[in-house]
C-alpha positions as CSV (number, residue, x, y, z in Angstrom):
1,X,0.0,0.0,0.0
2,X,2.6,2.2,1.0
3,X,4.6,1.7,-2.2
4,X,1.4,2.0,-4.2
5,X,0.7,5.5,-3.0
6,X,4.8,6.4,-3.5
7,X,4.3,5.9,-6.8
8,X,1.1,7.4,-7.5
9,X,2.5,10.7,-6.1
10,X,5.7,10.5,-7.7
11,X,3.6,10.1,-10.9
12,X,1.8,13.7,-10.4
13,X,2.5,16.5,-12.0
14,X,3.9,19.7,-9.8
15,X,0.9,22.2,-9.6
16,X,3.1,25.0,-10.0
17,X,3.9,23.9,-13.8
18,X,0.2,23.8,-14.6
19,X,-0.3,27.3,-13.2
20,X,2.6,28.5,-14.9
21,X,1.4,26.8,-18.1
22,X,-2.3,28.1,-17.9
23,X,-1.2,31.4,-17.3
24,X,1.2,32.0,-20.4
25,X,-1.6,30.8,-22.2
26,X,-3.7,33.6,-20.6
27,X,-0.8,35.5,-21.2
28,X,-0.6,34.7,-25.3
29,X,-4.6,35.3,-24.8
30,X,-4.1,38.9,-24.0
31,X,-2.3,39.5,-27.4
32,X,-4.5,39.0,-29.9
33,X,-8.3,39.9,-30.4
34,X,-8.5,37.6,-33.5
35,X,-11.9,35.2,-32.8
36,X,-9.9,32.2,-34.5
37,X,-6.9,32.2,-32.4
38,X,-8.3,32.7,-29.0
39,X,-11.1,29.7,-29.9
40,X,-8.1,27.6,-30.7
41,X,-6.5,28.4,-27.5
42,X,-9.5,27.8,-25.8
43,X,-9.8,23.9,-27.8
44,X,-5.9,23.4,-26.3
45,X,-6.7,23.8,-23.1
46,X,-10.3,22.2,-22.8
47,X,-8.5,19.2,-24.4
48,X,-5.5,18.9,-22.1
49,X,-8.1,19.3,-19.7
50,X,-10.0,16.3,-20.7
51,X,-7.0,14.5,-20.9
52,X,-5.0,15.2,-17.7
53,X,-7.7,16.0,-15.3
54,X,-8.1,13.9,-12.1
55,X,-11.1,12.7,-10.8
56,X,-11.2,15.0,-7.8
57,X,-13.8,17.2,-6.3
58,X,-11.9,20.3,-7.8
59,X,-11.5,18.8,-11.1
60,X,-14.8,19.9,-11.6
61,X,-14.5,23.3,-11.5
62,X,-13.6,23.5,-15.2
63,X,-17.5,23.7,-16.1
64,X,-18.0,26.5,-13.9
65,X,-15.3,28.5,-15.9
66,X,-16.5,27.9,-19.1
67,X,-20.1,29.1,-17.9
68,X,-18.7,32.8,-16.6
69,X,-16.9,33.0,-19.8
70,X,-20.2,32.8,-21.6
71,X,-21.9,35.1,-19.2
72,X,-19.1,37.6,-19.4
73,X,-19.3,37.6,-23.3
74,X,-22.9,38.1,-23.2
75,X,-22.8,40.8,-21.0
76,X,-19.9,42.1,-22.9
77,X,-22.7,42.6,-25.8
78,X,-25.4,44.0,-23.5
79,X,-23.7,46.7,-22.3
80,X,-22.2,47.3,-26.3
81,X,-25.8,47.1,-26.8
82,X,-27.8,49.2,-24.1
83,X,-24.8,51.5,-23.8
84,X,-23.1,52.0,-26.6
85,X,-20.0,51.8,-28.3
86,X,-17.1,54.4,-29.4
87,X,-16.4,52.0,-32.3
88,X,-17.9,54.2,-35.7
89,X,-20.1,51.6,-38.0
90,X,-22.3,51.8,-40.8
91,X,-23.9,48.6,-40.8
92,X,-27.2,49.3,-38.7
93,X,-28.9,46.0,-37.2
94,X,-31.2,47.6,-34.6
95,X,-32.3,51.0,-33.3
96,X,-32.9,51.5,-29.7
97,X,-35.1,54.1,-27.8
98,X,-32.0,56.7,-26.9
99,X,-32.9,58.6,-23.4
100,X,-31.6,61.7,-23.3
101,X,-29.0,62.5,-20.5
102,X,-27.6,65.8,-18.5
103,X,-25.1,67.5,-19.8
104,X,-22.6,66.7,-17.2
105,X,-23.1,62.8,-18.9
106,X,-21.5,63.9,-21.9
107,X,-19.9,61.2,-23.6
108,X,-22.5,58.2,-22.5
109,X,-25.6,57.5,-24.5
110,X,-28.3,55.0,-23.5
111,X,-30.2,53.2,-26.6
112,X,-29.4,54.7,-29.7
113,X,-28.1,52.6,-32.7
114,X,-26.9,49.6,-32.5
115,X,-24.6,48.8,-35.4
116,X,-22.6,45.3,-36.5
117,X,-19.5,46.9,-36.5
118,X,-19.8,47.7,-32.5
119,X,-21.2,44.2,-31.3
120,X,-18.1,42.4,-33.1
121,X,-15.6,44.9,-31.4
122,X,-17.6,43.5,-28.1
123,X,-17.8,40.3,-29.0
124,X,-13.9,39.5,-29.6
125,X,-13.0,41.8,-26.6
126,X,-14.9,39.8,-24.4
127,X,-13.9,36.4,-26.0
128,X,-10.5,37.3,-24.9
129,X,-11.2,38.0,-21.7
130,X,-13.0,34.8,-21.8
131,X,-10.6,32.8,-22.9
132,X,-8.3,34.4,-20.0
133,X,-10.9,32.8,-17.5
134,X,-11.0,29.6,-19.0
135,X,-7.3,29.3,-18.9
136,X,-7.5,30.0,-15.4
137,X,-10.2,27.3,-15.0
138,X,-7.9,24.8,-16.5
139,X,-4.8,25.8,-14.2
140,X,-7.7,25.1,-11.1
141,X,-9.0,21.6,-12.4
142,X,-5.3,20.5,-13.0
143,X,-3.7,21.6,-10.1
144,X,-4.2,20.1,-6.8
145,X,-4.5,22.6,-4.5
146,X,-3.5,21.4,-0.9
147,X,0.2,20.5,-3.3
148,X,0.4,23.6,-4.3
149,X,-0.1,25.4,-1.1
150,X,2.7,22.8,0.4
151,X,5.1,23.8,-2.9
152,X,4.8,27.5,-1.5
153,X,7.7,29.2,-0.5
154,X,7.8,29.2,3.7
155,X,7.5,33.6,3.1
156,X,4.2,32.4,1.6
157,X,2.9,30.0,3.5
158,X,0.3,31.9,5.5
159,X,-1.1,33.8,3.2
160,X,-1.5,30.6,1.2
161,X,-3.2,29.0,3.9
162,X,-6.1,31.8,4.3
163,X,-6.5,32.0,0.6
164,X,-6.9,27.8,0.4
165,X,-9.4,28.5,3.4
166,X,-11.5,31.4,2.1
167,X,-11.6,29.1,-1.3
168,X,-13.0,26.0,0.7
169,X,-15.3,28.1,2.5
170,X,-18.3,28.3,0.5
171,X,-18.5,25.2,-1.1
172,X,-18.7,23.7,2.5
173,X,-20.9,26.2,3.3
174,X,-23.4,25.4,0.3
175,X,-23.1,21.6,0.9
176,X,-24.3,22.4,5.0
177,X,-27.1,24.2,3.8
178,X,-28.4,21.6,1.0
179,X,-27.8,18.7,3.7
180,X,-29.7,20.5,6.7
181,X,-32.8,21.4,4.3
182,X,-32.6,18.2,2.9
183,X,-33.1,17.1,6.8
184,X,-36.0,19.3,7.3
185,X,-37.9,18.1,4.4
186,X,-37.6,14.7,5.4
187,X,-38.8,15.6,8.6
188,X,-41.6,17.6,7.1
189,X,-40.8,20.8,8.4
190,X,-40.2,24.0,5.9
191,X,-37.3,24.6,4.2
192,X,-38.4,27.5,1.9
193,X,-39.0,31.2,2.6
194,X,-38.0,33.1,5.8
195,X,-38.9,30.8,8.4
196,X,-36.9,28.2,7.2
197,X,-33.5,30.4,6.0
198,X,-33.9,31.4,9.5
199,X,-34.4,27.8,11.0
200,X,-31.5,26.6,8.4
201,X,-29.7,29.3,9.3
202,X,-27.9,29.2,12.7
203,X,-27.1,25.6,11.9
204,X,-25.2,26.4,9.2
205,X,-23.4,29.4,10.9
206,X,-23.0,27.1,14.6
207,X,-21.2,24.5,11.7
208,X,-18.9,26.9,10.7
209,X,-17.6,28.3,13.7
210,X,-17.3,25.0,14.6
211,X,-15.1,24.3,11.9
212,X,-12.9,27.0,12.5
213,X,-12.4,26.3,15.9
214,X,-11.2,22.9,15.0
215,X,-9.1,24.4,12.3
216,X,-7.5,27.0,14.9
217,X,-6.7,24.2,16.9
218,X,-5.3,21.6,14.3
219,X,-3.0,24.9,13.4
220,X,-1.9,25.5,17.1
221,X,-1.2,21.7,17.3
222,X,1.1,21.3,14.2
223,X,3.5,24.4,15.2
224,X,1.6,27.0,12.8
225,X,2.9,30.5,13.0
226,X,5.8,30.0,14.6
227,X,8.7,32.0,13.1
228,X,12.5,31.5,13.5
229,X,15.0,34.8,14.7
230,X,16.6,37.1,11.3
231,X,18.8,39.7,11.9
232,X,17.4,42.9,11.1
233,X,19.5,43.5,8.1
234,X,17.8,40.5,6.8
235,X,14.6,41.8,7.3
236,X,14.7,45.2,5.6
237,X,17.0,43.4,2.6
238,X,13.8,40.7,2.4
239,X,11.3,43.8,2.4
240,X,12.7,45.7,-0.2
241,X,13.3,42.6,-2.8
242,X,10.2,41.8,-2.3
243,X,8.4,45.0,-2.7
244,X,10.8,46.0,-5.0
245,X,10.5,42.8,-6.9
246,X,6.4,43.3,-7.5
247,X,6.4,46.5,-8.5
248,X,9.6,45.4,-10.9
249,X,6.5,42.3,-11.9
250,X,3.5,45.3,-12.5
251,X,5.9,47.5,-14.2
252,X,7.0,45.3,-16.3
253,X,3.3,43.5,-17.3
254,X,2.0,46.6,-18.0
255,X,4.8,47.6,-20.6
256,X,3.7,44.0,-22.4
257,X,0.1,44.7,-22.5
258,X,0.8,48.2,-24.0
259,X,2.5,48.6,-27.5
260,X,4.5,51.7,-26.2
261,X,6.2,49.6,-23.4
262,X,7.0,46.2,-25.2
263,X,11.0,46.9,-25.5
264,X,11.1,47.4,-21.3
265,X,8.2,45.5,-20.3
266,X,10.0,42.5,-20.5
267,X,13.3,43.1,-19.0
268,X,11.6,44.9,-16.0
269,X,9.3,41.6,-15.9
270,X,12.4,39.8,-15.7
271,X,14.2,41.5,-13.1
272,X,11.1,42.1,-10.5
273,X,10.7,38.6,-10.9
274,X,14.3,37.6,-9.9
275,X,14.2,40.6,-6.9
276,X,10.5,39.0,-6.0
277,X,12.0,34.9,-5.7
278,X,15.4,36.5,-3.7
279,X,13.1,38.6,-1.1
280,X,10.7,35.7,-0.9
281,X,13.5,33.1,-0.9
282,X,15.1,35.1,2.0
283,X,11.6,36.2,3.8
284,X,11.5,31.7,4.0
285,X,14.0,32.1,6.7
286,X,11.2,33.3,9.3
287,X,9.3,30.2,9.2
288,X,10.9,27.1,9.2
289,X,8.9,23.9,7.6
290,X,9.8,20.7,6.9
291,X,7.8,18.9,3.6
292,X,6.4,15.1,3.6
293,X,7.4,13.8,0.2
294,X,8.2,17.2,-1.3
295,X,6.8,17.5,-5.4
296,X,9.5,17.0,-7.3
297,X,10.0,20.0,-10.3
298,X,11.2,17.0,-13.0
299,X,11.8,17.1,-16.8
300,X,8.2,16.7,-17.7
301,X,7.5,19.6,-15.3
302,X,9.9,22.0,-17.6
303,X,8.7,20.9,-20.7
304,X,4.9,21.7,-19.8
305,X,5.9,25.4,-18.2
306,X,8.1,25.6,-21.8
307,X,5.1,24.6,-24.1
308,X,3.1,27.5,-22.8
309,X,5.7,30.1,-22.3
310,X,6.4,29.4,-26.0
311,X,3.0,30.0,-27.3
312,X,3.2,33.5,-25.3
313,X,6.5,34.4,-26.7
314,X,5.3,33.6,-29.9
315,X,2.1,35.1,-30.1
316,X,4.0,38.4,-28.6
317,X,6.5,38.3,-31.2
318,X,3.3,38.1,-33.9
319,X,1.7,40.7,-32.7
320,X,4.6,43.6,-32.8
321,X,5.7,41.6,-36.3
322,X,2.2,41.7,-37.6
323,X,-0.4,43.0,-35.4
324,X,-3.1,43.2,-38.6
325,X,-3.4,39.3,-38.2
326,X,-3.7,39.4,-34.9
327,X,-5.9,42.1,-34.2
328,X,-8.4,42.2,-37.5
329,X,-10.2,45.4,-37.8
330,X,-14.1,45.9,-37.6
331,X,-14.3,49.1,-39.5
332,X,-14.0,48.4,-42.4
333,X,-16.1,45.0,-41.3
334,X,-14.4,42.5,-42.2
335,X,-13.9,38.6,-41.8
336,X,-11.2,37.8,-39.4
337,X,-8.3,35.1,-41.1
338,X,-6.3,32.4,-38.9
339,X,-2.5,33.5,-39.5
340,X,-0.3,30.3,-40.2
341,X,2.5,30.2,-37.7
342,X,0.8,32.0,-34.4
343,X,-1.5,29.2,-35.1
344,X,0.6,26.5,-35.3
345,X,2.9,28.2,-32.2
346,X,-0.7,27.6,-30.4
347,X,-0.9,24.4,-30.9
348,X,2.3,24.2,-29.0
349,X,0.1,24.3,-25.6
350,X,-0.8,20.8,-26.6
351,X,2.1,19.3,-25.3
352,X,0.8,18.5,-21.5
353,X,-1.4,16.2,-23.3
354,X,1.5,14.0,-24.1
355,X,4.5,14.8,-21.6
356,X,2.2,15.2,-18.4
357,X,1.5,12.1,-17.0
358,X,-2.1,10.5,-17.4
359,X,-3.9,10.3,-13.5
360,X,-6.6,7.9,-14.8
361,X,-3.8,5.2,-15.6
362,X,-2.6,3.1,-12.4
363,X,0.6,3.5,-10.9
């Protein structure tokens, strides 16, 4: 048994390489506006998805992800459509009641005309925020997360413990309320309306502070919190790495979304983010952990961060080398065309599928 289970998580994939993977492909989502190649990174990661993913509680979060991507596209369109748009078009499909507004409102209409032109600007910038989310969904149904919070540097560790409990929260908080009205009704009392939500209530509430109680004290009892003596040169050096280091991270992320700052954005990126690993590699020092059978970051590990940190490069390099095909225009309207090599550098993020290994197969 024991060997069984050695294997089996020596077989796993470190969560840290699917999160890095899902978000370059977010990344490479964020540099193009062409409908073709955001749906074909959304068909990578769905199928990596339905390849790789366990059959585990959070696994099934994936569905969730893809339903607020379809609610933020159509309400992407709504508000194009009740509120207008600053994108010109001459293709009218509807005219809506316009309500006249103050003049201090200047520059917002309600209703109005509603042209094509406007509702396909909406629609490809909210399918790429869309397909952000769903890359994000795939990095949550492939990564386990009680791994990943152990894989956290020790500077971390805390605030990686109250974001994994905020996170459990209200899926245990749903499941007491479904199992105590499920309780009432078979004792044929209500469930519904305000005498029950009260009745269901304090249950629910008395079960949560239980749990956190129990939690507090499974903390106390394993040495949580307890931090180790740094001099104080150490702590000021750790502070301003780190603090350094992130706004080194937003400087530099902001330069690559914007076309002015692509040639600093990424060598500021680069250098918060080795200033951010030294402070938080140093700030480790303060609490002291030991790990049972730490993840190992192997060969199949690197290839899968590589996959998706070549499909960003790529698709960053085709959109300063030929930003036409990767952001087609809507006025004049017309028909957006999938670009050759960003396309096949997409298909790139399929490589999980084959290098990661498969959790439904036994160890």
């Amino acid at each position: 048994m024991g060997s069984s289970t050695r294997r089996a998580h020596r077989a796993q994939l470190h969560p840290g390489a699917w999160w890095l993977w899902a978000l370059a492909l977010g990344t490479a989502a964020t540099r193009t506006t062409n409908p073709l190649l955001l749906a074909l990174l959304i068909t990578v990661s769905s199928y990596v998805v339905a390849t790789r993913r366990p059959d585990t509680p959070w696994s099934r979060s994936y569905g969730a992800f893809v339903k607020l991507a379809l609610a933020v596209i159509a309400i992407r369109l709504l508000f194009a459509t009740v509120l207008g748009s600053p994108i010109p078009g001459t293709h009218t499909l509807l005219a809506l009641p316009e309500l006249p507004l103050p003049a201090w409102a200047q520059g917002i209409r309600l209703g109005g005309e509603v042209t094509a032109e406007a509702l396909t600007f909406a629609l490809y910038d909210g399918l790429r925020l869309a397909t952000l989310l769903i890359c994000v969904g795939a990095a949550n149904a492939l990564a386990n997360p009680s791994r990943l919070l152990k894989s956290l540097p020790g500077a971390l560790y805390e605030m990686g413990v109250a974001v994994v409990v905020a996170l459990t929260f209200a899926p245990n908080l749903i499941a007491d309320v479904q199992r105590l009205r499920a309780a009432r009704r078979l004792r044929g009392r209500p469930d519904k309306g305000i005498r029950g939500l009260l009745q269901v209530g304090l249950p629910v509430l008395e079960g949560a502070l239980e749990r956190s109680v129990s939690l507090a004290a499974a903390m106390d009892a394993r040495g949580y919190g307890r931090t180790a003596q740094v001099p104080p040169a150490v702590r000021r050096t750790t502070a301003a790495l780190t603090l350094g280091g992130l706004l080194g991270v937003c400087a530099g992320t902001y330069g690559l979304l914007t076309a002015e700052g692509a040639a600093y954005g990424f060598p500021l990126l680069l250098a918060g983010l080795a200033a951010a690993l030294a402070g938080l590699r140093l700030g480790g020092r303060r609490s002291p952990r030991t790990r049972y059978r730490p993840d190992r970051w192997d060969v199949r590990a690197w290839l899968v961060v590589a996959s998706g940190v070549a499909v960003a490069a790529l698709l960053a390099l085709a959109a300063a080398r030929d930003p036409a095909a990767l952001h087609p225009g809507v006025v004049p309207l017309v028909a957006p065309t999938l670009p050759l090599w960003p396309a096949a550098a997409v298909l790139l993020g399929l490589l999980p599928a084959f290098v990661a290994p498969d959790p439904k197969e036994p160890s």
